[in-house]
C-alpha distance (Angstrom), angle and dihedral (degrees) to the residues before:
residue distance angle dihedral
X1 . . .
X2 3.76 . .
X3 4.01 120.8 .
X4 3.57 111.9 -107.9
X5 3.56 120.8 179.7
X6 4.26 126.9 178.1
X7 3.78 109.0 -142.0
X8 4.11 99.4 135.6
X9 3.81 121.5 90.0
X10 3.70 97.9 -121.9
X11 4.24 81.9 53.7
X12 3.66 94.7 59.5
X13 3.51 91.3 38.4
X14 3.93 85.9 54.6
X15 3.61 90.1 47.1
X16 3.68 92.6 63.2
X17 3.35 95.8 42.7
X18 3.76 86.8 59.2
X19 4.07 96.3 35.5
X20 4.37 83.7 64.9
X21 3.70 90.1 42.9
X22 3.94 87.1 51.8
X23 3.84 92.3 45.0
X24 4.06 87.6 50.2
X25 3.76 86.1 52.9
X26 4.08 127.4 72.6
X27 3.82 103.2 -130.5
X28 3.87 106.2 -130.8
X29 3.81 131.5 -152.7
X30 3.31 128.5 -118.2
X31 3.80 147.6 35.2
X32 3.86 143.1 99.1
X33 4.09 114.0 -72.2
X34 3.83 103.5 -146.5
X35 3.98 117.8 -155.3
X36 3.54 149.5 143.0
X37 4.08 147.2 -133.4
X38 4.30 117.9 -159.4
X39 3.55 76.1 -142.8
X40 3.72 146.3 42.2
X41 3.59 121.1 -128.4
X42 3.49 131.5 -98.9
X43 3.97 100.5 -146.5
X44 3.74 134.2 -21.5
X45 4.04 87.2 -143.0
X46 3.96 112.1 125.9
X47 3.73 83.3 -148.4
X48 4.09 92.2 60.8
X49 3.64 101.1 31.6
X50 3.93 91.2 122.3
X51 3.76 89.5 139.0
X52 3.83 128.5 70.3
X53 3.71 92.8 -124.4
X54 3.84 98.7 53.7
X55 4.15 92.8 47.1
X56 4.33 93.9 50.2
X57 3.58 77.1 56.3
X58 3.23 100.2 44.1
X59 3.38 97.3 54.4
X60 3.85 93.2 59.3
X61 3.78 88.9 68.8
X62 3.71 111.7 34.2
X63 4.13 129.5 27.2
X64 3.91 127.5 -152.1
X65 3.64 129.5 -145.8
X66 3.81 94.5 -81.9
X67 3.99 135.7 18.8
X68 3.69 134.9 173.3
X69 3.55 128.2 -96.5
X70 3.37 116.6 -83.9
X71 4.33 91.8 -130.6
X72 4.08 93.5 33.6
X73 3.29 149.9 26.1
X74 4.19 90.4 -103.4
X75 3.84 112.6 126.7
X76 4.31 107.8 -125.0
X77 4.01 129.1 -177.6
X78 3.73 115.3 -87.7
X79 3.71 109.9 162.2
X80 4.01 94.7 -5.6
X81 3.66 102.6 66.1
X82 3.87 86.0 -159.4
X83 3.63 145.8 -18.7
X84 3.96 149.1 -152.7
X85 3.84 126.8 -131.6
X86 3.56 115.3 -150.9
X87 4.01 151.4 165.1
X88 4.02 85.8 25.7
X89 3.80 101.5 -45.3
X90 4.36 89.7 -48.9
X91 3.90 90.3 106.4
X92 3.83 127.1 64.8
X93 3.46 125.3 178.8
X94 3.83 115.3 -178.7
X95 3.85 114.6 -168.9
X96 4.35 103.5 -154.6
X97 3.74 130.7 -147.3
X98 3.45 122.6 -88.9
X99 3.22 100.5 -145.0
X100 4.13 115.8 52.4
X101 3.42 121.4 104.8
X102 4.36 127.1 -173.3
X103 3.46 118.5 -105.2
X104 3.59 87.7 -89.0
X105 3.98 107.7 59.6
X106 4.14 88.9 -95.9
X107 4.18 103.1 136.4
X108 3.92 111.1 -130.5
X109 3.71 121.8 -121.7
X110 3.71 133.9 154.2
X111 3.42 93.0 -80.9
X112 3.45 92.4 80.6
X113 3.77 88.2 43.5
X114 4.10 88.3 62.1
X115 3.90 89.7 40.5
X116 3.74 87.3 59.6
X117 3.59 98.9 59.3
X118 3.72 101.4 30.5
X119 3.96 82.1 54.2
X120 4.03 95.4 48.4
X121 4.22 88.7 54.0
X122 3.63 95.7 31.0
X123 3.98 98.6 109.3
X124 3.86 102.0 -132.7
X125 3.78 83.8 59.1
X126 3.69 86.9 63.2
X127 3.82 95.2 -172.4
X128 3.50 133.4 177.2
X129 3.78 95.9 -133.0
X130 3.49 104.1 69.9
X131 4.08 88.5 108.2
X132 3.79 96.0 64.3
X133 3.87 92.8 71.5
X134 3.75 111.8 27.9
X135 3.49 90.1 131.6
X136 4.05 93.9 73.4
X137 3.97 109.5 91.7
X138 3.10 121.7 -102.6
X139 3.71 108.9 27.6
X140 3.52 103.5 113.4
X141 4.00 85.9 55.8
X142 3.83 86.7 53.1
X143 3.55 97.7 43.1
X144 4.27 91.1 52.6
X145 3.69 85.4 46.5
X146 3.84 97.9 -107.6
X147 3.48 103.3 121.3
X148 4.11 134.1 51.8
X149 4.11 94.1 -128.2
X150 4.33 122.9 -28.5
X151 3.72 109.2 -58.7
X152 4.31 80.7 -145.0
X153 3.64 88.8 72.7
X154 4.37 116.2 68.7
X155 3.18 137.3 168.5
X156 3.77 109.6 -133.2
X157 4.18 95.2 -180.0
X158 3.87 131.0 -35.9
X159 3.89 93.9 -72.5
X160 3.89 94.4 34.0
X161 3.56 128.1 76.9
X162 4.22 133.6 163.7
X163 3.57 136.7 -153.4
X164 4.10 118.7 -161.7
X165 3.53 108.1 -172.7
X166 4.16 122.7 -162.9
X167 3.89 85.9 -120.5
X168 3.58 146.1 17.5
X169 3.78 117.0 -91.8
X170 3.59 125.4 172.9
X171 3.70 95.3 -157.1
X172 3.59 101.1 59.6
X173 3.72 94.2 113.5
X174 3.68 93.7 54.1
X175 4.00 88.6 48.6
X176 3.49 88.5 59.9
X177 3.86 94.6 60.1
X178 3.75 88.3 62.2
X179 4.29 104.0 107.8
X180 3.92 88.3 -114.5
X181 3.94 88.4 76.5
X182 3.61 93.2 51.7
X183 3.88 105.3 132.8
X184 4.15 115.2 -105.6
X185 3.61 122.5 -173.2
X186 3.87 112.4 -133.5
X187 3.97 102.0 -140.6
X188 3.95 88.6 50.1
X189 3.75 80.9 52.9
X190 3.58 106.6 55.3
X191 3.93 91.7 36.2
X192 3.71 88.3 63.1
X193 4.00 103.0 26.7
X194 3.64 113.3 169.5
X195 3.85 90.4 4.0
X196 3.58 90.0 66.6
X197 3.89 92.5 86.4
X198 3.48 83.5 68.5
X199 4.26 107.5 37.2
X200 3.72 104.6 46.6
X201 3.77 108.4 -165.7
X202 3.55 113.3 -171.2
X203 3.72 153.1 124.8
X204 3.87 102.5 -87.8
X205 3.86 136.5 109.2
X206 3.77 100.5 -77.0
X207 3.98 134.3 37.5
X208 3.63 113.2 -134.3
X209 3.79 116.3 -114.4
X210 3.95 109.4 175.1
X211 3.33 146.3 -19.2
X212 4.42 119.6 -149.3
X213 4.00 97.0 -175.1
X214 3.40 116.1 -122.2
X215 3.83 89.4 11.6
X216 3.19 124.0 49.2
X217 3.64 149.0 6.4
X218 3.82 130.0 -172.1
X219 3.72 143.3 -161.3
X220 3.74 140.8 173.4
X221 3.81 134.5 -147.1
X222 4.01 115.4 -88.5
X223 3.53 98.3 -125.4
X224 3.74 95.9 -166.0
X225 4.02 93.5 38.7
X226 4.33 106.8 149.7
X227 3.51 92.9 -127.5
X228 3.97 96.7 50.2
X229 4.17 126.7 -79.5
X230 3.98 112.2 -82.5
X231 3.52 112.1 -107.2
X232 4.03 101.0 -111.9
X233 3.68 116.2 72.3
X234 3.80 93.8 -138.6
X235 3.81 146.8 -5.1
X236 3.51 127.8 -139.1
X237 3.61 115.2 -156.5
X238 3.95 116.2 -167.1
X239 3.94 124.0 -166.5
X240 4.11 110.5 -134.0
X241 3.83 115.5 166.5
X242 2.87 93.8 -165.2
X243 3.79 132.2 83.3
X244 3.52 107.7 -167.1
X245 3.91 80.6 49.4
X246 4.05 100.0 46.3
X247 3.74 85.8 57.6
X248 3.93 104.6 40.9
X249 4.22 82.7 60.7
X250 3.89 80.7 50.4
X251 3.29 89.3 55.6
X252 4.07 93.9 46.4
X253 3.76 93.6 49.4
X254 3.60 103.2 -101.9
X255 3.72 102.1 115.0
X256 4.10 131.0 48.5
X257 3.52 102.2 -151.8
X258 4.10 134.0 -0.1
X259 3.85 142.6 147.0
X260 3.61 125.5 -79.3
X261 3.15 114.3 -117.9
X262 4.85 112.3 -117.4
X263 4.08 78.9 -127.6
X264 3.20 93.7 56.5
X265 3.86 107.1 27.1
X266 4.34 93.9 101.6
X267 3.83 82.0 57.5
X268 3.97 101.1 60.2
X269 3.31 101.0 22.4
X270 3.94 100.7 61.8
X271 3.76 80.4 33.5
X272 3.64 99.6 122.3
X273 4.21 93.7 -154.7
X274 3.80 94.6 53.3
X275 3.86 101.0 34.4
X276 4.03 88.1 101.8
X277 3.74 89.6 48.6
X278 4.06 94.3 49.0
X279 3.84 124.1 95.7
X280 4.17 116.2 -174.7
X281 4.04 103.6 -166.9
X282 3.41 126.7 176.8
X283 3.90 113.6 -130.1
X284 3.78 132.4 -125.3
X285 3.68 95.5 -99.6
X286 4.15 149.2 110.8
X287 3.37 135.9 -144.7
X288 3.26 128.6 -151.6
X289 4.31 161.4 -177.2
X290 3.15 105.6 -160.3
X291 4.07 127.4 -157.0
X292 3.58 124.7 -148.6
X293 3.79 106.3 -156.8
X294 4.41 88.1 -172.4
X295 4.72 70.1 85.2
X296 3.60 115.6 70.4
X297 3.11 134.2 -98.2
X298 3.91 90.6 22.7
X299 3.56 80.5 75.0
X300 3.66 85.7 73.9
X301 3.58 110.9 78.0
X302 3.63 110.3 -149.9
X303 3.74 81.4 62.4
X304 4.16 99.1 68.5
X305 3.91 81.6 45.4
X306 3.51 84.4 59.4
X307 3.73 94.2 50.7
X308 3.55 89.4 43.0
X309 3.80 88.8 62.7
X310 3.22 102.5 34.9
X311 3.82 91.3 61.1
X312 4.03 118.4 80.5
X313 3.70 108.4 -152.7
X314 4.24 87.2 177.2
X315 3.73 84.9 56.0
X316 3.92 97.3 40.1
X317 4.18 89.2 55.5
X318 3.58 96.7 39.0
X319 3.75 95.6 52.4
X320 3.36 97.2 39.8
X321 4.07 123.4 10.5
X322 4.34 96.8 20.8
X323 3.75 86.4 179.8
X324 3.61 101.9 59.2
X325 3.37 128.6 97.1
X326 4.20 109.3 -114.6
X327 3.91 102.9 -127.2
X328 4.04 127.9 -132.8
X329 3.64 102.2 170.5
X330 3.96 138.3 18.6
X331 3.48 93.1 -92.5
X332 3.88 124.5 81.5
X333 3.76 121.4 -116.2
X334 3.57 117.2 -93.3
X335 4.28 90.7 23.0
X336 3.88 113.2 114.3
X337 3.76 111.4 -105.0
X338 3.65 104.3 44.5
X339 4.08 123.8 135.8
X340 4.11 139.5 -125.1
X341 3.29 88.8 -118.3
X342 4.42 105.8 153.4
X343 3.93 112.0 -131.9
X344 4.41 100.9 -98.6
X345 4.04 95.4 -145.2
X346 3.90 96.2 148.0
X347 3.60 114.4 139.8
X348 3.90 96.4 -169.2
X349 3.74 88.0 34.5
X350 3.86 87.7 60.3
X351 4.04 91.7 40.2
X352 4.00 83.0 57.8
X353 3.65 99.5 57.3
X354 3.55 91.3 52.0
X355 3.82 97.4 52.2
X356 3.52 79.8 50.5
X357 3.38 98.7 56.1
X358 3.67 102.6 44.4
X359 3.82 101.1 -85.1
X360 3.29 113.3 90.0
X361 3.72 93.0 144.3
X362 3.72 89.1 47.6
X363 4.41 132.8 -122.7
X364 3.73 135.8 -116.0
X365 3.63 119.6 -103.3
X366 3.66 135.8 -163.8
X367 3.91 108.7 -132.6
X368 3.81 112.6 -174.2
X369 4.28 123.7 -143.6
X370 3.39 133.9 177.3
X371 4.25 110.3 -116.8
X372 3.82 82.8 -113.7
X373 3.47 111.7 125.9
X374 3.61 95.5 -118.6
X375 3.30 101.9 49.8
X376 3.90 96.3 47.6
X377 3.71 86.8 52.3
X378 4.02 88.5 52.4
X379 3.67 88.4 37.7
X380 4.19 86.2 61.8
X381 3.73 98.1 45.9
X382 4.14 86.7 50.3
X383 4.13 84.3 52.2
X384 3.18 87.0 51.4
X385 3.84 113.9 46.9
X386 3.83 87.1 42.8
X387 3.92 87.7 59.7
X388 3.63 94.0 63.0
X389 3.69 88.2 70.1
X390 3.70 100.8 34.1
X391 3.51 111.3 -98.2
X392 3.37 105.5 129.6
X393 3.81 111.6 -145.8
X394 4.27 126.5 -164.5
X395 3.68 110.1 -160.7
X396 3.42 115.7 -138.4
X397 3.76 119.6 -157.1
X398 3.26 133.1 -165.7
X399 3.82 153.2 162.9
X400 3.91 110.5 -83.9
X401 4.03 96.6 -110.3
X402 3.79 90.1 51.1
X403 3.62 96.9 40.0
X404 3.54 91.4 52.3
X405 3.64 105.5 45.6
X406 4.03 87.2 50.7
X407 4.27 81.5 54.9
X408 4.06 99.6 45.6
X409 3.66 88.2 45.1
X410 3.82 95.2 46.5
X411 3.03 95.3 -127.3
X412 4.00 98.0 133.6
X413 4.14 127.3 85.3
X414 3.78 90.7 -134.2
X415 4.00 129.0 -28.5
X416 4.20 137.0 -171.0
X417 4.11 108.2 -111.9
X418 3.86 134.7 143.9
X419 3.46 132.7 -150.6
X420 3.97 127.2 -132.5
X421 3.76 119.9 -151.8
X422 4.00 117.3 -115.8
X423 4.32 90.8 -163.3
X424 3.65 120.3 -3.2
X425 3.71 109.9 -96.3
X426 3.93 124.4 111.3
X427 3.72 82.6 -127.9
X428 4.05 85.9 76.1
X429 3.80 90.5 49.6
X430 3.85 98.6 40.8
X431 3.95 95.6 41.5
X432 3.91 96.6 47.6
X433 4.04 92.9 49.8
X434 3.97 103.7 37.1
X435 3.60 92.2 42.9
X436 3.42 111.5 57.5
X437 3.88 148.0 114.6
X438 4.20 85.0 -135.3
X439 3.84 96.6 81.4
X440 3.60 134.9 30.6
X441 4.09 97.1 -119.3
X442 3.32 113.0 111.3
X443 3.92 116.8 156.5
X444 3.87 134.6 -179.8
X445 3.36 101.9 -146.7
X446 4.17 98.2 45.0
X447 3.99 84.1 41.6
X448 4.37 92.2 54.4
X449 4.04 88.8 39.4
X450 4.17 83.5 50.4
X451 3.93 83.2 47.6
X452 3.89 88.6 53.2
X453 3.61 93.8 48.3
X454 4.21 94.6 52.2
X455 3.62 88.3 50.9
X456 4.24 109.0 43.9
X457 3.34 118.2 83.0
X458 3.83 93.8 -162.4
X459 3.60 109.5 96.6
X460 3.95 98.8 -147.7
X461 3.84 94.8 52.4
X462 4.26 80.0 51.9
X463 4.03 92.1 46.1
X464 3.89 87.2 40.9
X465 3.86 90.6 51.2
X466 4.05 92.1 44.4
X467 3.85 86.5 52.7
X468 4.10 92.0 49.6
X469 3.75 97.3 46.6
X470 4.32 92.4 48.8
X471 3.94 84.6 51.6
X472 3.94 93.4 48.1
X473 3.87 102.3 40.4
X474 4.05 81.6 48.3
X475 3.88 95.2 55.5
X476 3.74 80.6 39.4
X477 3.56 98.8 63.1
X478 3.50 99.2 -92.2
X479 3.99 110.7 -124.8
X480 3.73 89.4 -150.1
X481 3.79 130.2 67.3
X482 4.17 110.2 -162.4
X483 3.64 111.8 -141.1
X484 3.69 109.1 180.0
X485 3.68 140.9 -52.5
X486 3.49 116.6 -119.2
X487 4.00 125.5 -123.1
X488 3.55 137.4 -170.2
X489 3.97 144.3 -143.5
X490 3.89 125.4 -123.1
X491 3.86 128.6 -164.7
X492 3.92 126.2 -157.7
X493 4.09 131.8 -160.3
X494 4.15 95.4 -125.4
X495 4.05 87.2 -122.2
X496 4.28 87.2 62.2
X497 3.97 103.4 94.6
X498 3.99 124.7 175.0
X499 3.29 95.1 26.8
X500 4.02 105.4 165.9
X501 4.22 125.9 -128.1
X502 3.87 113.1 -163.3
X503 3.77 138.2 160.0
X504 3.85 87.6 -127.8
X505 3.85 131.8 82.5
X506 3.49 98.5 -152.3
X507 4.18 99.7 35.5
X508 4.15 91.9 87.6
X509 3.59 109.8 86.1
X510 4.22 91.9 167.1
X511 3.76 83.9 -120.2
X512 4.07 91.3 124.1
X513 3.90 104.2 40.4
X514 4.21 112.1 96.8
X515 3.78 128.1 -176.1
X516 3.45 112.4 -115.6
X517 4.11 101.1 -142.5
X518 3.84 98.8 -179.8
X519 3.98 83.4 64.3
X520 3.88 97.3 46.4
């Protein structure tokens, strides 16, 4: 299944539209969900999920301690029923459910909590996830091999479990609605070893049933699932790489619900027929030019102004993507945290700064791109744009491995990128661009307000602090220019009701959607 996530206006207003119409409507049981993947999955392991298709399937078979609301970004019990905050957000305790059980009878208890974590930082487990929770003590100890399991993590009695982290972070909670904390049961573990990638037994909404690589993967409802069985029996979830091909069996019937395809997106979407059944969200992502002021003279700060103005990101989406959403800040449209800032296309504005700054008659720059199509493309409308005011840009392409190490090392003048949100917080966006080794930026009072945010646990002093460090790194020069974020189109059968939008990958468990028969 594609990720779809609402963030626009026009989204949430669509959502509520279709939240009444659900309310109007008795949700019925039953039926066969048809849907698809352009990919198949790598491992259905909470402890590998280090892709966004293998953790929004994850989370169809196995639940962690938290998750996010299925209608908002709010964080709501799953398996912890509750839980205190103490000694300024370094203590945990999450008090479980009595009454969940793994797909196989086994009762849950915090054991299995504790067997999770040990198990993500033991080092034969080798996962990927061990950056989500570095703040828990102990796992540095585990991770070197000098400690049986994280002496943050303890069971206090079957139902009780507490987490002591090293120090205080406010988004702890949301960390632990990443797939990586999804709850594992160790006896299920070690009976299937290895084969557990591919037979995940846990305590979510559906029970796994098979798995055809590169075809097809099925599931069936969890009768006895805590929080109540989802209404269709089973889902059916097909692997077509192929666009033009995922949406021609669409088109014959053979699939609920899929993504439209951007070469085909005029055709539906000013299709009269289907424009009830169409959904155009925008997607929790930035991108960006960034500067590198370690290369002269993007030291100079009047000159990133200039390329800030000199770049029209109305322009750039109209001519080329006219369903994204042209970007003025870090922060997607829609997401919590986001700024006022006005759009800065102003040719002359941006011809100004550079007399300014010494360079009137302009200055080569390097821009890095990917070989990807895409980017290339993007890469030639940048060259372009920055020509009208003199700054005469070489695009260098490359293959992704070599294009990347040149970035991480910061070893490129300037270069096209995007970001991709782990958990949906500006925190994750404004942390992962204004701290790093990429780009020579590195100030004190953005890096303390970024300090504030990881610690608070009150979500308007974070949004606040989001809003204050976009308005200081833009008087400061900022060393990133935000292009656009990127947005995609969904298309419904008219019998598929409940069907859930949300800005994260991993929130959609398929426990709302119903089968309309009368309509089939």
């Amino acid at each position: 299944m594609k990720r779809f996530k609402i963030i626009t206006l026009v989204a949430l207003l669509l959502i509520f539209t279709l939240s009444l119409s659900a309310v109007a409507e008795e949700p019925q049981y039953g039926g066969t969900l048809r849907l698809s993947n352009d990919t198949d999955w790598d491992t259905l392991d909470p402890a590998y999920s280090s892709g966004f298709d293998a953790g929004e399937m994850a989370v169809k078979f196995f639940d962690g301690l938290v998750r996010f609301d299925y209608h908002s970004n709010e964080i709501v019990p799953a398996l912890a029923k509750s839980w205190d905050v103490e000694d300024n957000n370094t203590t945990f305790t999450f008090h479980l459910r009595k009454d969940v059980e793994f797909h196989d009878g086994t009762e849950l208890t915090a054991h299995d909590v504790k067997y999770t974590f040990d198990r993500l930082y033991d080092p034969e487990t080798a996962s990927p996830g061990t950056w989500v929770y570095p703040m828990i003590e102990g796992t540095d100890a585990a991770l070197e091999g000098e400690s049986d399991g994280l002496a943050g993590v303890e069971v206090i009695d079957d139902y009780t479990v507490r987490f002591k982290l090293d120090k205080s972070f406010g988004l702890f909670l949301t960390h632990l609605t990443l797939p990586y904390g999804l709850i594992v049961n160790e006896d299920i573990v070690e009976e299937y070893g290895e084969d557990f990638r591919q037979n995940p037994v846990g305590t979510g909404p559906f029970k796994f049933v098979e798995w055809e690589h590169d075809d097809r993967l099925v599931m069936e409802a969890n009768e006895d699932y805590w929080d109540g069985r989802p209404y269709v029996d089973e889902v059916v979830f097909r692997v077509i790489p192929q666009p033009l091909t995922d949406i021609a069996e669409f088109e014959a019937g053979n699939l609920d619900f899929t993504a439209v395809p951007n070469e085909e997106r005029e055709r539906w979407v000013e299709n009269e027929e289907w424009q009830e059944y169409i959904t155009t969200i925008a997607e929790l992502n930035t991108y960006y030019l960034a500067l590198n002021s370690d290369f002269e003279p993007l030291d100079n700060k009047k000159v990133r102004e200039a390329i800030d103005y000199a770049l029209d990101n109305r322009a750039i989406t109209s001519a080329l993507f006219p369903h994204y959403v042209p970007a003025n800040d870090a922060i997607p449209e829609g997401m919590a945290g986001g700024s006022d800032l006005p759009m800065k296309a102003d040719v002359e504005k941006a011809k100004e700064l550079l007399a300014e700054a010494g360079y009137a008659d302009g200055f080569e720059l390097e821009l890095w791109v990917s070989d990807g199509r895409t980017s290339v493309r993007i890469g030639g409308v940048l060259q372009a744009l920055l020509g009208r005011v003199g700054i005469d840009v070489e695009l260098i392409k490359n293959d992704w491995s070599v294009f990347y190490d040149t970035v991480k090392n910061g070893n490129a003048p300037s270069y096209y990128l995007s970001w991709w949100a782990d958990y949906a917080d500006p925190y994750n966006f404004l942390n992962a661009l204004y701290i790093s080794d990429r780009i020579a930026f590195n100030n004190e009072d953005i890096n303390g307000m970024l300090e504030e945010m990881a610690v608070t646990t009150d979500q308007e002093e974070r949004l606040e602090l989001s809003r204050e460090i976009i308005h200081l790194a833009d008087e400061l020069g900022d060393p990133y220019v935000y292009l656009y974020h990127t947005s995609t189109s969904s298309i419904k059968q008219p019998w598929v009701k409940g069907e859930l939008y949300h800005q994260m990958y991993s929130a959609d468990k398929l426990v709302t959607w119903w089968i309309d028969q009368d309509l089939k």
